[in-house]
Structure formats: C-alpha cells, structure tokens
C-alpha positions in Angstrom: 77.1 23.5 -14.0 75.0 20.7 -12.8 77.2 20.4 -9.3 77.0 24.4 -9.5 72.9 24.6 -9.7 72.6 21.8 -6.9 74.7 24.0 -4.4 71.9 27.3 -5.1 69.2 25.0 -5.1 70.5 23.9 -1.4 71.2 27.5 -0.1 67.8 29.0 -1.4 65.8 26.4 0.0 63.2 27.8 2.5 61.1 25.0 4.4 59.1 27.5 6.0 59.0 30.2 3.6 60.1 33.2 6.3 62.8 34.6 3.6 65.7 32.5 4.8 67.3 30.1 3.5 67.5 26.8 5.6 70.7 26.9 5.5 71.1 30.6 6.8 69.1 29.4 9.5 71.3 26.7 10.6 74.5 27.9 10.3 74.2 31.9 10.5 71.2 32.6 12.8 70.7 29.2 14.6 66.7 29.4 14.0 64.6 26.9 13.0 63.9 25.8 9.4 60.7 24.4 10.0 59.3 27.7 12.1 58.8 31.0 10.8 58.8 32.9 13.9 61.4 30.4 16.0 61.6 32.8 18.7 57.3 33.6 18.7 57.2 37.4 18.8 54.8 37.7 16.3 57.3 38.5 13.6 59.0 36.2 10.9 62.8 35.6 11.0 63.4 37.6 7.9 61.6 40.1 8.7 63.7 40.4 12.5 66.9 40.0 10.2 65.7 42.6 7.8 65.1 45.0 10.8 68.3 43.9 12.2 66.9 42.1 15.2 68.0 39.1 16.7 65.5 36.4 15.1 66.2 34.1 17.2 65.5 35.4 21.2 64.8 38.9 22.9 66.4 42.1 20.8 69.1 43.6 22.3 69.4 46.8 24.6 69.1 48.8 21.7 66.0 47.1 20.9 64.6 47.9 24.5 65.3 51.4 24.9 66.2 53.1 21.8 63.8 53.7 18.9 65.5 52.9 15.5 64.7 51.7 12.1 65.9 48.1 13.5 63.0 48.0 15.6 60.8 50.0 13.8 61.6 53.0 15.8 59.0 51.0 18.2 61.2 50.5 21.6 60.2 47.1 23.7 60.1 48.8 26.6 57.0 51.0 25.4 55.2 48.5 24.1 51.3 48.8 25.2 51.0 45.5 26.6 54.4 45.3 28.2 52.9 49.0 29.8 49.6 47.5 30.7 51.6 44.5 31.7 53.6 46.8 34.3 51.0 48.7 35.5 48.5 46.0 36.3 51.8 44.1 38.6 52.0 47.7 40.3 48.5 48.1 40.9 48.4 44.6 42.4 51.6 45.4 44.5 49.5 48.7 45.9 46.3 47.2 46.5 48.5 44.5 48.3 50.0 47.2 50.6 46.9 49.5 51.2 45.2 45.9 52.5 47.7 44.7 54.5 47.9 48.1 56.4 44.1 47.7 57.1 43.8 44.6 58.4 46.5 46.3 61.1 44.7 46.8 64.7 44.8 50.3 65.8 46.3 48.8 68.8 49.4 47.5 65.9 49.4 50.8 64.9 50.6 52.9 67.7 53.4 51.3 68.4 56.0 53.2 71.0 58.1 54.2 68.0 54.9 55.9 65.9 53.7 57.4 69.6 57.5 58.9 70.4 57.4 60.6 66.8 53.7 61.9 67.0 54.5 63.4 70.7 57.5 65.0 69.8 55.8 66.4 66.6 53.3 67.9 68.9 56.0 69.4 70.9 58.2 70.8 67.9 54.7 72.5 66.2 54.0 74.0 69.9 57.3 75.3 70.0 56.9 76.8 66.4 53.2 78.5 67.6 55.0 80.2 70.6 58.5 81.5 68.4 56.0 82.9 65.7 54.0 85.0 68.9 57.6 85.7 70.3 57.1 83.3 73.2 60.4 81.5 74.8 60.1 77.4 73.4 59.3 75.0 75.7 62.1 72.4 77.0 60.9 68.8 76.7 61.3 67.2 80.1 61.2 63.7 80.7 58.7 63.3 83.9 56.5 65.4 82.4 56.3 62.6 79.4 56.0 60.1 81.7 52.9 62.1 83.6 51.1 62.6 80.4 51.8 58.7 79.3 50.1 58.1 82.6 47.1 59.9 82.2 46.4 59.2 78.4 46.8 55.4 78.8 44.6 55.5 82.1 41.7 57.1 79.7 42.3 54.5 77.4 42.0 51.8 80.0 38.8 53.0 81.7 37.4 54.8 78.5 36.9 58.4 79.8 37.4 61.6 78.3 37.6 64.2 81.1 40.3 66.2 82.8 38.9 64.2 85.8 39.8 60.6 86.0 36.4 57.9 87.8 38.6 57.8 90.8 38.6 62.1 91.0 42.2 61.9 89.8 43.4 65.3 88.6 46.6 66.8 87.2 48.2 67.3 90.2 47.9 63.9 90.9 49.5 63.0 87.9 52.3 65.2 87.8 53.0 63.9 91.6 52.7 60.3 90.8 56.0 60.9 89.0 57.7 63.2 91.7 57.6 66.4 89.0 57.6 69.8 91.7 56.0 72.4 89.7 54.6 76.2 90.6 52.0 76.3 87.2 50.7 73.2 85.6 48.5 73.0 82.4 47.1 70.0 80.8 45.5 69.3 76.9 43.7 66.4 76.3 43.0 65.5 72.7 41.0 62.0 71.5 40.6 60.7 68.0 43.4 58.7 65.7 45.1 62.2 64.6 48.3 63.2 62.9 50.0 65.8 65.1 48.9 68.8 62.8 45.4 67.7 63.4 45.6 67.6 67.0 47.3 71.1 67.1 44.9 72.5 65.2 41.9 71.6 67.4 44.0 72.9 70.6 44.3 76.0 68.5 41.1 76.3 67.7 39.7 75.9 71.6 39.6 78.8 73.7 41.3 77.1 76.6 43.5 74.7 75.2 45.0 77.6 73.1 45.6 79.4 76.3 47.9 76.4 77.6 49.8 76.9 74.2 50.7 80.6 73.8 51.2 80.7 78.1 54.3 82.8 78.5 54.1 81.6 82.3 54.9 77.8 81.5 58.6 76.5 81.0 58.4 73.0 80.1 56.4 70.8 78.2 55.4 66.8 78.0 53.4 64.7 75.7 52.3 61.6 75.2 49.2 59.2 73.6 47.9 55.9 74.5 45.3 53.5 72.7 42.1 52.0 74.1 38.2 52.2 72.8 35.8 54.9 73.7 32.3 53.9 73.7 32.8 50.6 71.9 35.1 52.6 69.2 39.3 52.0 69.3 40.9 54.8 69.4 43.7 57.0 71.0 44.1 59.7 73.6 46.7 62.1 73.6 47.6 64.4 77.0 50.0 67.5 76.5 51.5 68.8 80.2 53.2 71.9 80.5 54.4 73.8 83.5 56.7 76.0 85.7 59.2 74.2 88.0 59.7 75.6 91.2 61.7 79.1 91.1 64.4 79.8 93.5 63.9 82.5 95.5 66.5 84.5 97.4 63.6 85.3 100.7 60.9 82.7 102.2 57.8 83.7 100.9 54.5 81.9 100.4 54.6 80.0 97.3 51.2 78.8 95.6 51.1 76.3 93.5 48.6 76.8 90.7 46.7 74.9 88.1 46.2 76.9 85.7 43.8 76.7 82.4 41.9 73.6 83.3 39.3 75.0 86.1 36.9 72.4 87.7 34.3 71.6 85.1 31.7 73.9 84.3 28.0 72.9 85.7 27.4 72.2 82.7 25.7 69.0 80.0 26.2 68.8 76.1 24.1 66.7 74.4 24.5 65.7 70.5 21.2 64.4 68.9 20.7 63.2 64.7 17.0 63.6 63.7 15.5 60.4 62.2 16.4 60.3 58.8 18.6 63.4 58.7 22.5 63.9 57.8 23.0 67.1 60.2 23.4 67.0 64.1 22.0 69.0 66.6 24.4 70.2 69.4 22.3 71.0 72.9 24.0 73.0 75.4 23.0 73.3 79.4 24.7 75.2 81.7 24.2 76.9 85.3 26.6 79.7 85.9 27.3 82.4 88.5 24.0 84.8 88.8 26.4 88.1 87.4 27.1 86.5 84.5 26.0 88.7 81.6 26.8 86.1 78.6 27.7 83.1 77.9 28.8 80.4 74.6 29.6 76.9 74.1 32.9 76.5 71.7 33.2 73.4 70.5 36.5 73.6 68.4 35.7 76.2 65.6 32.0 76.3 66.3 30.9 78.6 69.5 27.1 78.4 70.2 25.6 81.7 71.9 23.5 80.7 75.4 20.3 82.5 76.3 19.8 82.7 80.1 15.3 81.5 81.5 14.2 82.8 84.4 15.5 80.4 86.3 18.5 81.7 85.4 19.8 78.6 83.2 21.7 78.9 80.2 20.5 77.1 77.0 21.4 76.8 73.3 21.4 74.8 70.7 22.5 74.7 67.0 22.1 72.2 63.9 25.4 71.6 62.4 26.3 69.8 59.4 28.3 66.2 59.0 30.9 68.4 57.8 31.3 70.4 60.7 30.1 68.3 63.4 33.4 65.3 61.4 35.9 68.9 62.1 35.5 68.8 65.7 34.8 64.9 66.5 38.4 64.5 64.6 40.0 65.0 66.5 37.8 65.6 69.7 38.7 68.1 72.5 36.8 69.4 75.8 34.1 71.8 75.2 34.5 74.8 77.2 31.6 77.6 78.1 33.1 80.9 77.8 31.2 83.5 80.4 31.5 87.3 80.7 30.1 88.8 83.9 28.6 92.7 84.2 32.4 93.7 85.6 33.2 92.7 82.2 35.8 89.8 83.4 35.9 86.4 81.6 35.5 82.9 82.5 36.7 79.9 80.4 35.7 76.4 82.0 35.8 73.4 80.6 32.5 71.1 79.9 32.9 67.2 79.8 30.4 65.5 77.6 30.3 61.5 76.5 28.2 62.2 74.1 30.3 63.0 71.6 33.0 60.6 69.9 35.9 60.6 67.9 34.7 59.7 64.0 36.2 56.6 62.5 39.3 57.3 60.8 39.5 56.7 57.0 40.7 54.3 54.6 42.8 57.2 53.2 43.7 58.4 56.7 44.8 55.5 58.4 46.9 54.3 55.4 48.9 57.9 55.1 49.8 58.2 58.9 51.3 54.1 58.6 52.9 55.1 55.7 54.9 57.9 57.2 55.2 56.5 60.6 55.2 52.5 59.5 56.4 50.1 62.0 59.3 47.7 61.4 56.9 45.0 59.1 54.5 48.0 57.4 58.4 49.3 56.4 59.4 46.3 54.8 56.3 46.3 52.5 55.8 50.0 52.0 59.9 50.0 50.9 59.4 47.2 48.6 56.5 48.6 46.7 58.2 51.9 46.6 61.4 50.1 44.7 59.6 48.2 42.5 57.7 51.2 41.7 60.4 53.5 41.6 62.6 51.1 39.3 59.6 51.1 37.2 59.6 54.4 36.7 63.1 54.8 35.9 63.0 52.4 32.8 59.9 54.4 31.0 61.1 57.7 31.9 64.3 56.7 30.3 62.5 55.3 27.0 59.9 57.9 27.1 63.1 60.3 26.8 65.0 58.5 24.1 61.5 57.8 22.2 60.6 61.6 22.0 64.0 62.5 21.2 64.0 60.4 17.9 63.0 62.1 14.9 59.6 63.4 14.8 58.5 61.7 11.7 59.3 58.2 12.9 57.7 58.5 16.3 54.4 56.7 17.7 52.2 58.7 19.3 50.7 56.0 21.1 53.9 55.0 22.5 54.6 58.3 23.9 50.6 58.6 25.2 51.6 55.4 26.9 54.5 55.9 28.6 53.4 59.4 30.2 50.2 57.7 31.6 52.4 55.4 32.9 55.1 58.0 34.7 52.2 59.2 35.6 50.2 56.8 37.6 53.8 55.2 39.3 54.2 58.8 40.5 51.0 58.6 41.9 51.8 55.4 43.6 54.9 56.9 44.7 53.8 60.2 46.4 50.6 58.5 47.9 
C-alpha cells in the first residue's frame, strides 16, 4: 500500500499548480513543470489540454481557421490583436508605396512605356468618339507619331503653349520635318499631367479641337506627349496630328494642301486675374475682329464668355469663375478659341494663345492612380508586392470570416466577425485604390 500511495503521490504532483501533473508534463506533453503557461499565450497548460490545444507551442490549423469548442470557438486567425496586428503591417506597406511614388519626378514618371500607352489610349477613345457619330476610325501612322513627338517635346523644351513654336514653326513644318505628304492636316495640343480620358474630354469640350475629332475629311491620326515645365511648373504636353495623305487622282488638277482647324491666332489677349484675398478668378477677354462681325465668345473648355463690341469696335468680356471651374479647364489646359458670327450669318473659330493660364498641380490622389496603372518597371515591383501581401491577406480572413459565421450561432463572437469584415474591408480598399 505504502509503495502503492508513493507512486499517486508522484503522478499527482503539480509544481506549478496548472492542473497537470509533473509527470504528465514530462512524459505526455513535454511542458514545463515549473511554468504554468510553458508556451506564454496567456492560457495555463491544463486549461490548453482541457480545450484540446497543444499546451506546449502554436495550436494547430484547426485552431487557426476553424472555430470549435477546442479553441473556444474563438479562431487565431480572428483574433483582434493579430487583426490590428495585420492591418497596421498593411497600412505601413501602403503608406510605403503612396511615398515612394511621390518622391518620383514627373520627368520619372513619363517614361516612353507610360507615354506609348497614354497616346495610343488617346487614339483608341478618338476612334470610339468617331464609330459612335458613324465616322470611319482613324489608322495610326507612324510619321505622324513621330511629328507629334516632335512638336510636344519642342514645347516642353522651350516652355510654350501655342500652335506656333518662338521660331514661327507651324504644323506644316512639323509634319515635313518627318517627310509625311498630306492634303488636310489638323493638330490638338493639350498641357497638364492628364490621363487620356481627361485630355479627351477637354478636346471635346473645345469648339475647335472637337472639330479635329469628329472631321470626316481626315484619314490618319498620331499622338504623342513630352515633359518639361511651364512657367516654373513640371509638366507635360500632349500633340494629336491627324490628316489626309495625298489622293490619287486619275487627271492633273490643282491640288491644295490645307491646314485645316487650327487658323492663325485670333488678334486676340486672355488674361486671368485672382482678387486679393479671394478664391474665384476672373477671366478677361480682348479681341479685335473683322468689322462684319455680328458676335462673338471666348470658350475656354466648358465655359464660353459672350464679348461686347466699343466703338472702337473691340471686343471685350470678362467673367468671375470659381476654383472649381477655373481647376476644370487648367486640367488639363487647351487653346482658347473666339468663336465669331458675321451679319452673312457664317462662323469663325480661331484659336487664342494666352500664358496666362497654367496647368494646376496634379494631386496626391492623381499622380499616385495614373503610376499605379501605368507604373514603370521599379513602381511595378512595389505596387505588385503590396498587392500580394495584401491580397494574401485577404484570403486568410475571408476564409475564417466564412468558417466563423458558419459555426453555430450560439457559439459565435460577434466581435470576431465585426473584426474580420472591417478588415476585408479596408484590404479591399487597399486593393482597388
């Protein structure tokens, strides 16, 4: 009995008083004698054993997904601090990214993989305007690329915006610098860090620039964009070319060549003032046209301005516009034009170069969005990274967000599941944006 007693005396003995016996710990579990919590989760041996966890390291997969009465019905993988744990690493991951994309250059931005894309965007959403007005597409031709390369990056050396370069440089000069025979010729000039949609839509929006678009004359089309500074402010230009090759003709006749929708320059000065201490802009128009001219605007994207002719037979106007508008047409910006009806009732559309007015700096939200879906060979590499991790992320919670809400109802944790949306939530967020 003695020998008998001794042995249950041995087995029951519990050093550290966490409900097994030493000797369970040493030979069955392999935890510690001496610690209660030998693996420091915050939960006694006994208790894991109890549960039927593994007292003695991390619980098993079943632990980590899959809510049960082994782990409380209380899955790892949802636990608040391993979700605020997660979510603080993929904050850090897309504060990292948004940074590094910012302290890019503009001038490490547009690089000729980004400014191939963005052209032949431009082309493809001309293409769509003209099939939805029944117009033939344009065919992308390759001297017409190089033209329009030619002209945007000499803008963006010299800092002009004008369909007339310092040295009186015109289209026709451009399109013969690169040996391109045409009958009709076009140009649109665009300046501002835009997405193609944005510079579309402010072609669209301009009287002549929309003329160049929908022009059932034209055949083939080139674009292409450059980046430089304008008035101390990096930026790019953009310079879309269209025209008519030569047509064979079966008897000599006099050919003309034409330029067509980009006249000379109106005789005409836009001026853009901001009143001390005021948010809106006021827009100043000057103009001298023909003396049988019987009205005239300023259109300045979506905004046209009516001019009132003095006895001296000038045309003035002026409007106050808000930040709001006057950030639609600086972003991006396009020529002016003065629009002009005479008493015969035929229309004029000229163009009207002004400095004054300058692309607005592009935003953090901006200039982040266009990288990310255009990112160069190094932006790739970061923006792919945080999109696994991320992504992976995701994966994991949705999977024990699933599993969690499929146990039974009684047994579930509300704050668990509260949790583990906010979380799917926010990666999808990171994700998308």
């Amino acid at each position: 009995m003695k020998k008998s007693a001794k042995k249950y005396i041995k087995h029951t003995s519990d050093r550290d008083h966490d409900g097994l016996s030493d000797w369970e710990e040493i030979n069955i579990y392999g935890t510690d004698p001496d610690d209660a919590d030998t693996d420091d989760d915050g939960m006694d041996d006994g208790e894991e054993v109890f549960l039927g966890r593994n007292p003695n390291g991390p619980g098993s997969l079943k632990d980590f997904f899959i809510p049960h009465k082994g782990n409380n019905y209380h899955p790892h993988s949802l636990h608040p601090k391993r979700i605020i744990f997660h979510l603080a690493g993929a904050a850090v991951i897309k504060t990292v990214a948004v940074l590094f994309i910012l302290f890019f250059p503009m001038s490490a931005w547009l690089t000729p993989e980004m400014s191939a894309t963005q052209s032949r965007r431009i082309i493809a959403l001309t293409n769509e305007l003209r099939k939805e007005k029944s117009i033939p597409e344009l065919k992308e031709s390759s001297l017409l690329n190089q033209a329009a390369f030619k002209k945007a990056q000499d803008m963006a050396v010299k800092e002009y915006f004008a369909h007339t370069s310092p040295e009186n440089k015109k289209l026709n000069d451009w399109l013969g610098a690169v040996g391109y025979k045409y009958s009709m010729a076009g140009e649109n000039l665009a300046m501002g860090f835009s997405a193609a949609e944005e510079i579309m839509q402010a072609w669209e929006d301009s009287p002549t620039h929309y003329a160049n678009l929908i022009d059932k004359d034209f055949q083939e089309i080139g674009v292409a964009m450059a980046d430089g500074a304008f008035q101390g402010q990096e930026t790019t230009f953009a310079a879309q070319y269209f025209a008519l090759p030569p047509q064979e003709i079966t008897q000599p006749v006099a050919v003309e060549t034409i330029i067509k929708a980009t006249p000379e320059p109106a005789k005409a000065t836009v001026a853009i003032s901001e009143p001390t201490g005021k948010k809106e802009k006021i827009i100043q128009a000057q103009a001298e046209l023909p003396a049988n001219v019987k009205t005239a605007s300023l259109v300045m994207g979506d905004k046209e301005i009516e001019l009132q002719k003095d006895e001296a037979n000038t045309w003035t106007g002026s409007e106050i516009i808000s930040k709001e508008d006057y950030e639609k047409i600086s972003q991006p910006v396009v020529l002016a034009s003065i629009n002009s009806t005479d008493y015969a009732g035929e229309v004029t559309i000229a163009d009207v170069e002004s400095q004054d007015i300058k692309p607005q700096k592009v935003s953090i939200a901006d200039q982040y969005l266009l990288l990310k879906n255009n990112p160069n060979k190094n932006i790739a590499k970061i923006i792919n990274f945080s999109s696994f991790y991320f992504f992976f992320l995701l994966i994991i919670v949705a999977i024990s967000l699933i599993l969690n809400i499929s146990a039974k109802l009684k047994k579930q944790h509300p704050s668990l599941v509260i949790g583990g949306v906010s979380m799917v939530a926010i990666l999808l967020i990171f994700l998308i944006i």
